[in-house]
mmJSON file of the N, C-alpha and C atoms, coordinates in Angstrom:
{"data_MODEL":{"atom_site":{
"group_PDB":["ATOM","ATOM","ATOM","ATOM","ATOM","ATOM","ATOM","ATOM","ATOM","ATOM","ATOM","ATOM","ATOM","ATOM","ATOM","ATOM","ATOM","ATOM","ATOM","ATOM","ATOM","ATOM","ATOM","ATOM","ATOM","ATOM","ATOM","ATOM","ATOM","ATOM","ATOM","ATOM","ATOM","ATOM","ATOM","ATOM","ATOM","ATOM","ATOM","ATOM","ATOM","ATOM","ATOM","ATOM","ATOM","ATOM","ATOM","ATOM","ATOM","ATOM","ATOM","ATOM","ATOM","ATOM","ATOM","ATOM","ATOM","ATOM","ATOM","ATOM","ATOM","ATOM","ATOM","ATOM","ATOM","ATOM","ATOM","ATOM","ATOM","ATOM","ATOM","ATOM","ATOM","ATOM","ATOM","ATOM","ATOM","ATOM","ATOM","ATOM","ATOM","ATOM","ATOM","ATOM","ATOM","ATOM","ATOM","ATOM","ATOM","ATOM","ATOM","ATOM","ATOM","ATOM","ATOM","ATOM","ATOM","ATOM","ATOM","ATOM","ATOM","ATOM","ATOM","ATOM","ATOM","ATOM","ATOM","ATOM","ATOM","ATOM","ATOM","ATOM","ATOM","ATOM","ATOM","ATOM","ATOM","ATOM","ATOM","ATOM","ATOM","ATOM","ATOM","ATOM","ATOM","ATOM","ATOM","ATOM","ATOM","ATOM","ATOM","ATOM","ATOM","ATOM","ATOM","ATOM","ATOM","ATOM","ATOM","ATOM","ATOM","ATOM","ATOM","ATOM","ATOM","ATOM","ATOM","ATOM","ATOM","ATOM","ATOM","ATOM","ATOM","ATOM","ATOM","ATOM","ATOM","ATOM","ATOM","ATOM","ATOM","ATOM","ATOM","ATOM","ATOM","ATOM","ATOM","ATOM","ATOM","ATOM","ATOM","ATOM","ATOM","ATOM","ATOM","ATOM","ATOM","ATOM","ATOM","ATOM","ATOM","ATOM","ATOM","ATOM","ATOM","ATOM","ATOM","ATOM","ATOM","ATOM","ATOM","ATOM","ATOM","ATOM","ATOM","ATOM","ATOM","ATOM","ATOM","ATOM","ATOM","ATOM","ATOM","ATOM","ATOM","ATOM","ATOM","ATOM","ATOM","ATOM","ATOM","ATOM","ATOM","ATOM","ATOM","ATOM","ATOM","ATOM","ATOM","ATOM","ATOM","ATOM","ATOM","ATOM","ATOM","ATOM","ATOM","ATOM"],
"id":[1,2,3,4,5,6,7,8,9,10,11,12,13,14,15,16,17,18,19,20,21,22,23,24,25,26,27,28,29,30,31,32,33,34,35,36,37,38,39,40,41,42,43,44,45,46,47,48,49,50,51,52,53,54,55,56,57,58,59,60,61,62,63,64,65,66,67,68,69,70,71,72,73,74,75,76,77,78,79,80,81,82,83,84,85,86,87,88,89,90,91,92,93,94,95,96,97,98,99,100,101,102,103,104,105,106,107,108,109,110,111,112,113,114,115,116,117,118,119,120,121,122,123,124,125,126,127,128,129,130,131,132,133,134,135,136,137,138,139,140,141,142,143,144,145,146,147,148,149,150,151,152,153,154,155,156,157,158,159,160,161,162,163,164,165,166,167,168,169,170,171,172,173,174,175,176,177,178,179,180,181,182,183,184,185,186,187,188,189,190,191,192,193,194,195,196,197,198,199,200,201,202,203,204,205,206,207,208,209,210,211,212,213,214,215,216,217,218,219,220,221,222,223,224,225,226,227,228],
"type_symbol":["N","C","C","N","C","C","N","C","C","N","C","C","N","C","C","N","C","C","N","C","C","N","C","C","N","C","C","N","C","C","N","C","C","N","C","C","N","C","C","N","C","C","N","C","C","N","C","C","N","C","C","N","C","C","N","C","C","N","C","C","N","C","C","N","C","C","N","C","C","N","C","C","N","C","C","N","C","C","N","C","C","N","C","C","N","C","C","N","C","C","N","C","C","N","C","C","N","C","C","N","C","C","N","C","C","N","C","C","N","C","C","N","C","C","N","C","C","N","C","C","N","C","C","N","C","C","N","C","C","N","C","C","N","C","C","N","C","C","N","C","C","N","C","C","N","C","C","N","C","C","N","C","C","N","C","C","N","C","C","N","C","C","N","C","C","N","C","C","N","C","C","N","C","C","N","C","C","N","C","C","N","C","C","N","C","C","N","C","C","N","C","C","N","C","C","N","C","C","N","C","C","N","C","C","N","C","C","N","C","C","N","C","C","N","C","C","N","C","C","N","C","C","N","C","C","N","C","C"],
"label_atom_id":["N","CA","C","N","CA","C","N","CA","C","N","CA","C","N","CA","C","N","CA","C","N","CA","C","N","CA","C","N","CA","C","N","CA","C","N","CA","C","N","CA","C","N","CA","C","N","CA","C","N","CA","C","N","CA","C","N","CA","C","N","CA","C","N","CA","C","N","CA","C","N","CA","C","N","CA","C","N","CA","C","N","CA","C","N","CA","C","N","CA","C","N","CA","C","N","CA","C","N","CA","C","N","CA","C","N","CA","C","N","CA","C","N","CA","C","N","CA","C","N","CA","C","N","CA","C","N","CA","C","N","CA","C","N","CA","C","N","CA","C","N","CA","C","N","CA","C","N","CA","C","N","CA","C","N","CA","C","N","CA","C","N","CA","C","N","CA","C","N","CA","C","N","CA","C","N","CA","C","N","CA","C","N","CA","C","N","CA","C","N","CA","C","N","CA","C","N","CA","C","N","CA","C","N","CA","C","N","CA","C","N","CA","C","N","CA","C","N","CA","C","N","CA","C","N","CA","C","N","CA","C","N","CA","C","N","CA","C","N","CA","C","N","CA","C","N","CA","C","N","CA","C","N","CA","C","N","CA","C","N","CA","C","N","CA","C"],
"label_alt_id":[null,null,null,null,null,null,null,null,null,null,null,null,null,null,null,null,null,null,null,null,null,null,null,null,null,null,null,null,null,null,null,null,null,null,null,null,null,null,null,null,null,null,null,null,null,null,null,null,null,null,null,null,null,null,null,null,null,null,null,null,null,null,null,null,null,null,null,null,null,null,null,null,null,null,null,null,null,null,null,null,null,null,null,null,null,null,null,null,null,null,null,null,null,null,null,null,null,null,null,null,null,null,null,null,null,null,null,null,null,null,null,null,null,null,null,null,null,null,null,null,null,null,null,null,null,null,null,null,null,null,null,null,null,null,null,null,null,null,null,null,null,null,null,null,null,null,null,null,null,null,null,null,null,null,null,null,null,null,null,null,null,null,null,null,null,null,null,null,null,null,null,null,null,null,null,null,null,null,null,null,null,null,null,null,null,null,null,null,null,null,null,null,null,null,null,null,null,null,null,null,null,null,null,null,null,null,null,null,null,null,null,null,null,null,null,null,null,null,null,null,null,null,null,null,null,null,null,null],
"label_comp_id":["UNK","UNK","UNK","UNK","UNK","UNK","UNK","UNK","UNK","UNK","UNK","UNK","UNK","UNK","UNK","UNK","UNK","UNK","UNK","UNK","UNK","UNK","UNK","UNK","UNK","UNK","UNK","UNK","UNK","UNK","UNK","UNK","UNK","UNK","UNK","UNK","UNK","UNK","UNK","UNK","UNK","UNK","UNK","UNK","UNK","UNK","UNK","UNK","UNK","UNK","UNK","UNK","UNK","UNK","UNK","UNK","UNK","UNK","UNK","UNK","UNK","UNK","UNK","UNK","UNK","UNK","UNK","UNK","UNK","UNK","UNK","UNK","UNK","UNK","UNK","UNK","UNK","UNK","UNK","UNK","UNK","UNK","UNK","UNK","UNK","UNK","UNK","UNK","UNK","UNK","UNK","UNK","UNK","UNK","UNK","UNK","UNK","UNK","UNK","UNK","UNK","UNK","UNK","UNK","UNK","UNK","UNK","UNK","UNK","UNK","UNK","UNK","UNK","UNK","UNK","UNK","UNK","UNK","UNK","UNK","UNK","UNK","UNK","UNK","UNK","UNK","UNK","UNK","UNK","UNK","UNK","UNK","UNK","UNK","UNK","UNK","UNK","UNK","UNK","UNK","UNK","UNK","UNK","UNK","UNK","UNK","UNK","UNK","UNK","UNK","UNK","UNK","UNK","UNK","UNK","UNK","UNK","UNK","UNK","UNK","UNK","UNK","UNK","UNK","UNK","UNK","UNK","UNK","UNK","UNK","UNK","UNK","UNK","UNK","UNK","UNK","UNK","UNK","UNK","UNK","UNK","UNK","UNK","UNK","UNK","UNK","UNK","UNK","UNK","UNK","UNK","UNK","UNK","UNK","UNK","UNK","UNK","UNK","UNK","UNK","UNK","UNK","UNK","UNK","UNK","UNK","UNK","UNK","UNK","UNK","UNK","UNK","UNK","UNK","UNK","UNK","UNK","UNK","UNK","UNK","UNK","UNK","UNK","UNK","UNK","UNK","UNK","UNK"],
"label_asym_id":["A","A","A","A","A","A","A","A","A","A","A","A","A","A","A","A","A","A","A","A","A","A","A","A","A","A","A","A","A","A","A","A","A","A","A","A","A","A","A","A","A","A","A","A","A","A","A","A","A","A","A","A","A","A","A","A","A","A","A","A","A","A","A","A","A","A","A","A","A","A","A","A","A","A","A","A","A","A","A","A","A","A","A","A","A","A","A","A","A","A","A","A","A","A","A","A","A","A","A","A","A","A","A","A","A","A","A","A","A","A","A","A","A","A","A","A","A","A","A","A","A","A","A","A","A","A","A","A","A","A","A","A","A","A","A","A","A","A","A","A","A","A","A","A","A","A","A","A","A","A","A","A","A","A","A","A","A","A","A","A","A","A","A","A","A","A","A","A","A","A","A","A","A","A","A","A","A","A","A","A","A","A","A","A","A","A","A","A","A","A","A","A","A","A","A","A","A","A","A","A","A","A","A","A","A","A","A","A","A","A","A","A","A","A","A","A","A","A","A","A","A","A","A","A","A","A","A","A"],
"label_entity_id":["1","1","1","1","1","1","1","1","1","1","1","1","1","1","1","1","1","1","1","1","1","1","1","1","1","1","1","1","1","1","1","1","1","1","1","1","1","1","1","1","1","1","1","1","1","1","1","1","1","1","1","1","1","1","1","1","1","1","1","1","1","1","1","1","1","1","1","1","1","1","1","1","1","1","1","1","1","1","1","1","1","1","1","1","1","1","1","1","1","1","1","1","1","1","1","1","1","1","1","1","1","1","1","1","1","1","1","1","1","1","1","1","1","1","1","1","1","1","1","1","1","1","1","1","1","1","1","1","1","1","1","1","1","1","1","1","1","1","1","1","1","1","1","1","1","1","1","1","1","1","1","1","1","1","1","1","1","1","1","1","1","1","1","1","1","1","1","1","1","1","1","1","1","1","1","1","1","1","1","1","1","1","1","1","1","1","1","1","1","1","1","1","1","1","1","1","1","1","1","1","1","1","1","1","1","1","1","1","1","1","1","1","1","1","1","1","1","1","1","1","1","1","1","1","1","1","1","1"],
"label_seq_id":[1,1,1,2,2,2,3,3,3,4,4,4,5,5,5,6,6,6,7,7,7,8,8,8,9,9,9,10,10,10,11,11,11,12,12,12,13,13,13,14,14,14,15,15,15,16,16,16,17,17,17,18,18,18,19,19,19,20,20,20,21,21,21,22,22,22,23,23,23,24,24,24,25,25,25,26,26,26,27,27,27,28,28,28,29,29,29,30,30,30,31,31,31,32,32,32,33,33,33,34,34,34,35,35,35,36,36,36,37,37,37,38,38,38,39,39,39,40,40,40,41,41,41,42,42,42,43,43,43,44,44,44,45,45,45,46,46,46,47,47,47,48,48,48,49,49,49,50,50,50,51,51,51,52,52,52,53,53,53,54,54,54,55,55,55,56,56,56,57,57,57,58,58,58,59,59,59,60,60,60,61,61,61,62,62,62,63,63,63,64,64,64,65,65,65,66,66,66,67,67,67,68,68,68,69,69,69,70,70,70,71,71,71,72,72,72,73,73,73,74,74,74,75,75,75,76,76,76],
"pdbx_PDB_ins_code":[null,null,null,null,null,null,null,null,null,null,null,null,null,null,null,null,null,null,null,null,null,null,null,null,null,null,null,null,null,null,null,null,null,null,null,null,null,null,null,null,null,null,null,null,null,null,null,null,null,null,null,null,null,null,null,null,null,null,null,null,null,null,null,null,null,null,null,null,null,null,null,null,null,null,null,null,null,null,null,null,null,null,null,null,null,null,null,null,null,null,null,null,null,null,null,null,null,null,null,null,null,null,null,null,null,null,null,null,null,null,null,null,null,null,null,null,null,null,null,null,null,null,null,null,null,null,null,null,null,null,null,null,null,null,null,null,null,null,null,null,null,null,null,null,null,null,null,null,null,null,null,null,null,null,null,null,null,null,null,null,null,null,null,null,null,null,null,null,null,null,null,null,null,null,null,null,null,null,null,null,null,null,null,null,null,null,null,null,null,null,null,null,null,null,null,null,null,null,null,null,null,null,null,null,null,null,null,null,null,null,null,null,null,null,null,null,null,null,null,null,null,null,null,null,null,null,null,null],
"Cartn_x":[56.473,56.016,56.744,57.344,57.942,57.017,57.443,56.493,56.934,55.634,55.168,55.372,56.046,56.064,55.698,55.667,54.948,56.007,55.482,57.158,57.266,58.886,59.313,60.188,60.128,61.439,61.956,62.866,63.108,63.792,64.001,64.59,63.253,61.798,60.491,59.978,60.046,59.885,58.603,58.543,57.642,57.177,55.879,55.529,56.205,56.497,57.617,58.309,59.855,60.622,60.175,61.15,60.853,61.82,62.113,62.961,64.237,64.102,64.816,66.557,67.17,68.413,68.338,67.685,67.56,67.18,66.498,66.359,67.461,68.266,69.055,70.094,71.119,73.026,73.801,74.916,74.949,75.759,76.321,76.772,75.676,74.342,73.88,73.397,73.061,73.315,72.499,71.237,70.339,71.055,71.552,72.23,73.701,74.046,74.483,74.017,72.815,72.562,71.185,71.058,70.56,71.249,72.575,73.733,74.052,74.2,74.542,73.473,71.997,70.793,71.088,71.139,71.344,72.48,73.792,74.492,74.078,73.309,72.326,71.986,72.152,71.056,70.679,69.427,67.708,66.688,67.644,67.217,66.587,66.664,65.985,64.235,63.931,62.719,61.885,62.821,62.631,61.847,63.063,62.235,60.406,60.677,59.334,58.094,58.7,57.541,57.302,58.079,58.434,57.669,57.277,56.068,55.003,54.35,53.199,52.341,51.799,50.715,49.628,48.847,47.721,47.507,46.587,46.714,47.616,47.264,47.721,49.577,50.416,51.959,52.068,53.304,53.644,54.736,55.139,56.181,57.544,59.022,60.137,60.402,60.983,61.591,63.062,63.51,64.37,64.399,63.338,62.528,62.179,61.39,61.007,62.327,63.356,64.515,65.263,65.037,65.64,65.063,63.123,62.69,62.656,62.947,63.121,64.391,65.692,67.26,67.417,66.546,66.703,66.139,64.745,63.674,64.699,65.663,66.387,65.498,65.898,65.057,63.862,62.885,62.015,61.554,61.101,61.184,59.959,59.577,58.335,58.08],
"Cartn_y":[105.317,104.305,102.999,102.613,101.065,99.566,99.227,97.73,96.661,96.401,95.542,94.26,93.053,91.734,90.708,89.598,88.3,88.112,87.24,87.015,85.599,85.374,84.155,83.612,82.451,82.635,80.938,80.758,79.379,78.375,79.217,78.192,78.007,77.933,77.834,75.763,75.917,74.226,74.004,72.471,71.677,70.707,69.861,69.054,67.746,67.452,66.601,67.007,67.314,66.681,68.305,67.845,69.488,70.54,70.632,71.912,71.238,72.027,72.279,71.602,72.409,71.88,70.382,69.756,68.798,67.936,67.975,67.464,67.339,68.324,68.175,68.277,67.71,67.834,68.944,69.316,70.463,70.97,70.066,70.322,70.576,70.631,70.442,71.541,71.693,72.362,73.479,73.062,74.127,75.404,74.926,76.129,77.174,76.498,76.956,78.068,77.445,78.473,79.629,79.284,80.597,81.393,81.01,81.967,82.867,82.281,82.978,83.715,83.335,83.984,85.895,85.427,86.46,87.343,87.734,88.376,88.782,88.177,88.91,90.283,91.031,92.997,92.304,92.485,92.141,93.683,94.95,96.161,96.106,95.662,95.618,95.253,94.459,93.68,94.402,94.853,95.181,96.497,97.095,98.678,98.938,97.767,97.523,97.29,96.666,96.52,97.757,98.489,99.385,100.639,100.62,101.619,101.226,99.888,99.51,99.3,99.795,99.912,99.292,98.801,97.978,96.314,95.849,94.531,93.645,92.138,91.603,91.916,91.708,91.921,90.803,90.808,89.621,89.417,88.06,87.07,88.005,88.04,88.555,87.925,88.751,88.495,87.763,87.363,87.001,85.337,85.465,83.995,83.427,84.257,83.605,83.085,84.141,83.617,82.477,82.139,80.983,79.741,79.755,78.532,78.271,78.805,78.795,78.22,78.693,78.649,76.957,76.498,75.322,74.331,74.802,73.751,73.209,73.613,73.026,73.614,72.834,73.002,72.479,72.425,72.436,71.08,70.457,69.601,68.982,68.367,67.904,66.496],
"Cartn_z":[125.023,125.958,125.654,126.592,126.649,126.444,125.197,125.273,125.999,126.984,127.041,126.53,126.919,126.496,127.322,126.673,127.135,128.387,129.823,130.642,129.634,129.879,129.738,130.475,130.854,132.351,131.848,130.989,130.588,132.041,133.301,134.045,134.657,134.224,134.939,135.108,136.137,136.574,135.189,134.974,134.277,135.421,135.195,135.61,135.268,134.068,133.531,132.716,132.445,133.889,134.826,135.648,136.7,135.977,135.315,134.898,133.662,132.873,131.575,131.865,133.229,133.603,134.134,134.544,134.819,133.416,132.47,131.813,130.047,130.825,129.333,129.962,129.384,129.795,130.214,130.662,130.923,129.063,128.711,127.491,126.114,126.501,125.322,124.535,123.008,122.162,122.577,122.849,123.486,124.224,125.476,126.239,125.575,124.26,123.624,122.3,122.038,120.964,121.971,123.185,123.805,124.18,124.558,125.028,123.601,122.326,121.27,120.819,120.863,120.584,121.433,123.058,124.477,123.489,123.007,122.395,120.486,120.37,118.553,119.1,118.077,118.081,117.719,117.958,117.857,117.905,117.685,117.827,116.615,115.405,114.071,114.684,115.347,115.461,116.539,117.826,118.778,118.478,118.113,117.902,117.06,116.215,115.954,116.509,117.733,118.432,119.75,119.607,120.741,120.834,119.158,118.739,118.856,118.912,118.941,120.477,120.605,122.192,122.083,121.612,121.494,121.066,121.469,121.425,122.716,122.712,123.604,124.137,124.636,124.501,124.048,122.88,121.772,123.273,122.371,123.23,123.295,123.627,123.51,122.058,120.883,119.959,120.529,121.494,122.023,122.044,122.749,122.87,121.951,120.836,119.927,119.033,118.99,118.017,118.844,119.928,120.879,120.172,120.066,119.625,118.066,117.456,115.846,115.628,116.693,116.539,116.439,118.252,118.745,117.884,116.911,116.365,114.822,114.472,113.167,112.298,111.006,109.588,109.927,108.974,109.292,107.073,107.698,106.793,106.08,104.778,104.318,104.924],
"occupancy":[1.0,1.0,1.0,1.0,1.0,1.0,1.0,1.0,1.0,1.0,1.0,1.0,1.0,1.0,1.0,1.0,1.0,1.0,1.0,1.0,1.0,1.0,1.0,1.0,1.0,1.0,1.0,1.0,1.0,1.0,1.0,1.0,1.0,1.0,1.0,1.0,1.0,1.0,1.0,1.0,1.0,1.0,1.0,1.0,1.0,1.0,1.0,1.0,1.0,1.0,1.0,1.0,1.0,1.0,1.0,1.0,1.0,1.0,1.0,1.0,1.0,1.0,1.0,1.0,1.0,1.0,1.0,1.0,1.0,1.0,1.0,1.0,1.0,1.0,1.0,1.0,1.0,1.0,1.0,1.0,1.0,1.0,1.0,1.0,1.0,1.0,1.0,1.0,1.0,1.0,1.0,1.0,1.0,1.0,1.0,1.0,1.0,1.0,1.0,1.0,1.0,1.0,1.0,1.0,1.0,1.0,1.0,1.0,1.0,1.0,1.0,1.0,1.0,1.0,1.0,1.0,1.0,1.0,1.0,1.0,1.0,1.0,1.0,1.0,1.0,1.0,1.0,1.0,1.0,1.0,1.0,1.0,1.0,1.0,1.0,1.0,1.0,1.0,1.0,1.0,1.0,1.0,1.0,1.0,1.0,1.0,1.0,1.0,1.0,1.0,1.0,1.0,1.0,1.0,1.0,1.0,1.0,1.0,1.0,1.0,1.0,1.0,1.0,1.0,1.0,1.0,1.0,1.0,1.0,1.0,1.0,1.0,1.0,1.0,1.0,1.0,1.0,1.0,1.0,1.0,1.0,1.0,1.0,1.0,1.0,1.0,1.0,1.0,1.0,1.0,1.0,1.0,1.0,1.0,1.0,1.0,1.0,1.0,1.0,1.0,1.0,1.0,1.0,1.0,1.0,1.0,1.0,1.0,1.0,1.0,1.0,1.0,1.0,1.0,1.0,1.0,1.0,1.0,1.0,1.0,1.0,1.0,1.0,1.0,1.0,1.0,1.0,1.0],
"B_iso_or_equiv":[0.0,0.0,0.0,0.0,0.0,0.0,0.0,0.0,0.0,0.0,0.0,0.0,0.0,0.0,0.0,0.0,0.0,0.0,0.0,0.0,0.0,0.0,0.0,0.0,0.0,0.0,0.0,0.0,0.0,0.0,0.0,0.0,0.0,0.0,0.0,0.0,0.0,0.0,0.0,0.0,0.0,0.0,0.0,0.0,0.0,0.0,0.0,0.0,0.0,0.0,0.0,0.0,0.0,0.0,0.0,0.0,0.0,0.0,0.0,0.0,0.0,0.0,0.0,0.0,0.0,0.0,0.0,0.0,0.0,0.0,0.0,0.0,0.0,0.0,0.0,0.0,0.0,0.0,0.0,0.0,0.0,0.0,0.0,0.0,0.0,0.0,0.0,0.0,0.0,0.0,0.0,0.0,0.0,0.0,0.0,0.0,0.0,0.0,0.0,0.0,0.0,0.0,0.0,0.0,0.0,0.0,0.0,0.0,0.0,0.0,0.0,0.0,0.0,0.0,0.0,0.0,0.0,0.0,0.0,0.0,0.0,0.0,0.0,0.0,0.0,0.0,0.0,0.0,0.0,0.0,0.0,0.0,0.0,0.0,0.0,0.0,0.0,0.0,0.0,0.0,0.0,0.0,0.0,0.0,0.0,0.0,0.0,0.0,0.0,0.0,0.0,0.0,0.0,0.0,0.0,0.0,0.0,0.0,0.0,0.0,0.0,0.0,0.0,0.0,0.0,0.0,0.0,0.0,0.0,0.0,0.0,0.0,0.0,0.0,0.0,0.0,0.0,0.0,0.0,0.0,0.0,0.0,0.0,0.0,0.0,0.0,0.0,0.0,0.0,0.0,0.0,0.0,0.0,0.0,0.0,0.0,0.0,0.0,0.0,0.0,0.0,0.0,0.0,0.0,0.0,0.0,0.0,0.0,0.0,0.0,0.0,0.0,0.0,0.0,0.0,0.0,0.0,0.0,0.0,0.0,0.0,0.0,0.0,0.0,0.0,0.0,0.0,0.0],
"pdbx_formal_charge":[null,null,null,null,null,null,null,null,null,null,null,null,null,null,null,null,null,null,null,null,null,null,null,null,null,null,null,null,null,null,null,null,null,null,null,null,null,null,null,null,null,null,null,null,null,null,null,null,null,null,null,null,null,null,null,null,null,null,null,null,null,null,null,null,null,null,null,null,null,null,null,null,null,null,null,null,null,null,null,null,null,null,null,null,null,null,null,null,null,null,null,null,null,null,null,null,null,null,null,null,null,null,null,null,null,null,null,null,null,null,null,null,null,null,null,null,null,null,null,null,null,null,null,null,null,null,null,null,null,null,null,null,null,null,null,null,null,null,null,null,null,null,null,null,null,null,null,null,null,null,null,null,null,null,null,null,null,null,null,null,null,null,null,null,null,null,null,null,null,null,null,null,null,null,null,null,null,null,null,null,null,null,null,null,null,null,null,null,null,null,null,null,null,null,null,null,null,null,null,null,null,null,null,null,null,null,null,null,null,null,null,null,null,null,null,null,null,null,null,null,null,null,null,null,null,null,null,null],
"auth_seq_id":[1,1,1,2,2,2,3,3,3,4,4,4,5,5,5,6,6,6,7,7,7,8,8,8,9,9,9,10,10,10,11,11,11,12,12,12,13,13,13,14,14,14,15,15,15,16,16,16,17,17,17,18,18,18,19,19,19,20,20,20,21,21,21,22,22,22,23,23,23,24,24,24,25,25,25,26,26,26,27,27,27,28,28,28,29,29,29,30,30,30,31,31,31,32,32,32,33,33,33,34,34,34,35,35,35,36,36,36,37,37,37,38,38,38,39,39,39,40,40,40,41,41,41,42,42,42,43,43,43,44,44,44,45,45,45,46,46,46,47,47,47,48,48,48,49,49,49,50,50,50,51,51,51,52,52,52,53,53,53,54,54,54,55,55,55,56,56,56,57,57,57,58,58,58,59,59,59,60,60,60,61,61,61,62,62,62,63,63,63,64,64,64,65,65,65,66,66,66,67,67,67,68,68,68,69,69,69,70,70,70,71,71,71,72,72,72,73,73,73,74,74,74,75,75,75,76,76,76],
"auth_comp_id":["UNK","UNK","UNK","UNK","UNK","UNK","UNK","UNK","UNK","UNK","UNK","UNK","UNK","UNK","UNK","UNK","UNK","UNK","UNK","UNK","UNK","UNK","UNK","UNK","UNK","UNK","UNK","UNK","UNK","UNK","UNK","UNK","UNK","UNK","UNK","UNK","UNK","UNK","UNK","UNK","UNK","UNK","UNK","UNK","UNK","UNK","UNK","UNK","UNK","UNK","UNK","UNK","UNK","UNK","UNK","UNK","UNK","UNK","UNK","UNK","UNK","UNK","UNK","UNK","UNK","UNK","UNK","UNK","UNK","UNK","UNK","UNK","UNK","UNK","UNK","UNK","UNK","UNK","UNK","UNK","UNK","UNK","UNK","UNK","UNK","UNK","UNK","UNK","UNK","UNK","UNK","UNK","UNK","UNK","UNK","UNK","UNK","UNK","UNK","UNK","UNK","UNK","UNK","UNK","UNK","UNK","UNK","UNK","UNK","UNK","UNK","UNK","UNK","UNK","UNK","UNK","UNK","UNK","UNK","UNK","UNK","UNK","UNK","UNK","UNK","UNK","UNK","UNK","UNK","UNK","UNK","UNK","UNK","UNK","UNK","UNK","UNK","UNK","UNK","UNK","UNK","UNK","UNK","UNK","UNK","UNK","UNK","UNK","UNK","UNK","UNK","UNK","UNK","UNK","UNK","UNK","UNK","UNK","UNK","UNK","UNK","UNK","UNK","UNK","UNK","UNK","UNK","UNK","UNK","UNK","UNK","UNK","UNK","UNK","UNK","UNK","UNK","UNK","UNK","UNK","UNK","UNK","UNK","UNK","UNK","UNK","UNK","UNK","UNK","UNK","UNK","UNK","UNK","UNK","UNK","UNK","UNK","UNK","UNK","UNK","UNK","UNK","UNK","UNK","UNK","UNK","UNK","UNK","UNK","UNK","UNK","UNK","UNK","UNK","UNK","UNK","UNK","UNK","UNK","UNK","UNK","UNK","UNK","UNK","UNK","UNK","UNK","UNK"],
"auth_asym_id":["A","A","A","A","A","A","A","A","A","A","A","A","A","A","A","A","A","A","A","A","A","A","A","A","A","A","A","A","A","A","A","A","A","A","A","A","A","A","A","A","A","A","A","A","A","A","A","A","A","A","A","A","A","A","A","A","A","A","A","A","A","A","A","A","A","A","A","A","A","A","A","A","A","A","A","A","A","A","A","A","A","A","A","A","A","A","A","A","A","A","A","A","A","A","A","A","A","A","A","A","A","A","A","A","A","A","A","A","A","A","A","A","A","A","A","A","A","A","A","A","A","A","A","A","A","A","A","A","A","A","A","A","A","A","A","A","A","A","A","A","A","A","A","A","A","A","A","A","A","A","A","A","A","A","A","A","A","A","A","A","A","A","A","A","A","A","A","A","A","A","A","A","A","A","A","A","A","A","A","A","A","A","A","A","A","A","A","A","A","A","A","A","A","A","A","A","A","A","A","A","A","A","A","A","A","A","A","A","A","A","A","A","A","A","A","A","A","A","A","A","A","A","A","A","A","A","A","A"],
"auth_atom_id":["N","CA","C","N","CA","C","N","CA","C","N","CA","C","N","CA","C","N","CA","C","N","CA","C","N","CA","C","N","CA","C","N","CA","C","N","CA","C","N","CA","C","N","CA","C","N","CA","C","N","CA","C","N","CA","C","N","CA","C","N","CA","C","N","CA","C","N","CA","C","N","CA","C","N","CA","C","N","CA","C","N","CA","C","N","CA","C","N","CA","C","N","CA","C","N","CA","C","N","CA","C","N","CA","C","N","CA","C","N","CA","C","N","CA","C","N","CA","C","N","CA","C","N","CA","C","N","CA","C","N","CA","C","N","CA","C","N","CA","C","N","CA","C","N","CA","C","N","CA","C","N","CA","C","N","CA","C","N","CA","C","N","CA","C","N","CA","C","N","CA","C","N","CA","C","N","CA","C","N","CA","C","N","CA","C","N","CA","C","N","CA","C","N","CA","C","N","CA","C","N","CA","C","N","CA","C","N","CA","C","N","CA","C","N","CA","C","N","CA","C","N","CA","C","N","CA","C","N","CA","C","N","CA","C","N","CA","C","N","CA","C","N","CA","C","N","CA","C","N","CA","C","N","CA","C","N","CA","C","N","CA","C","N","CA","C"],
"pdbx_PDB_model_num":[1,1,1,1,1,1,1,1,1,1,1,1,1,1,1,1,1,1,1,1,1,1,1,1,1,1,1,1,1,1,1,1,1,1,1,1,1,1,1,1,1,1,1,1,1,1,1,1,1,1,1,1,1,1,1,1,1,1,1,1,1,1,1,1,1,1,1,1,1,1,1,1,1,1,1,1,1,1,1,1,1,1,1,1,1,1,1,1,1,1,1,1,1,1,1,1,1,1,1,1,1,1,1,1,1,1,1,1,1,1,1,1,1,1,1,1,1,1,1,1,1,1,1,1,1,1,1,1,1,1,1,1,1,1,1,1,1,1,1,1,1,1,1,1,1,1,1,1,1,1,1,1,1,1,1,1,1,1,1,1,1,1,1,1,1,1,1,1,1,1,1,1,1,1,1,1,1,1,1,1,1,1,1,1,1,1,1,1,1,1,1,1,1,1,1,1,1,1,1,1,1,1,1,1,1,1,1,1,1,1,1,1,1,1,1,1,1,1,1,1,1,1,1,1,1,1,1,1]
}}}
């Protein structure tokens, strides 16, 4: 059986600003490290979840490695 995941649709309008492209450059780092995130095997993580059927559907391991990539170090 195929899992099930959270949707995520990053070109999804905001109330402020209205959408992600509008609010950031077309050069900026962001759209760069999702494009490099989109080309990672992620079959290590994936398949993990591919066995599991119960419980809510987790987010895309895709996504999630998008907001970890974008958030930097993480600091005291």
């Amino acid at each position: 059986m195929a899992q099930t995941y959270r949707s995520s649709v990053p070109e999804q309008d905001f109330l402020l600003p209205p959408s992600l492209r509008v609010w950031l450059p077309e050069d900026h780092l962001a759209y760069f490290v999702s494009d490099l995130v989109d080309q990672l095997d992620l079959s290590a993580i994936t398949t993990v979840y591919e066995e599991e059927d119960h419980g809510y559907p987790p987010y895309h391991p895709v996504m999630l490695t998008k907001v970890l990539a974008d958030a930097g170090p993480i600091s005291n």
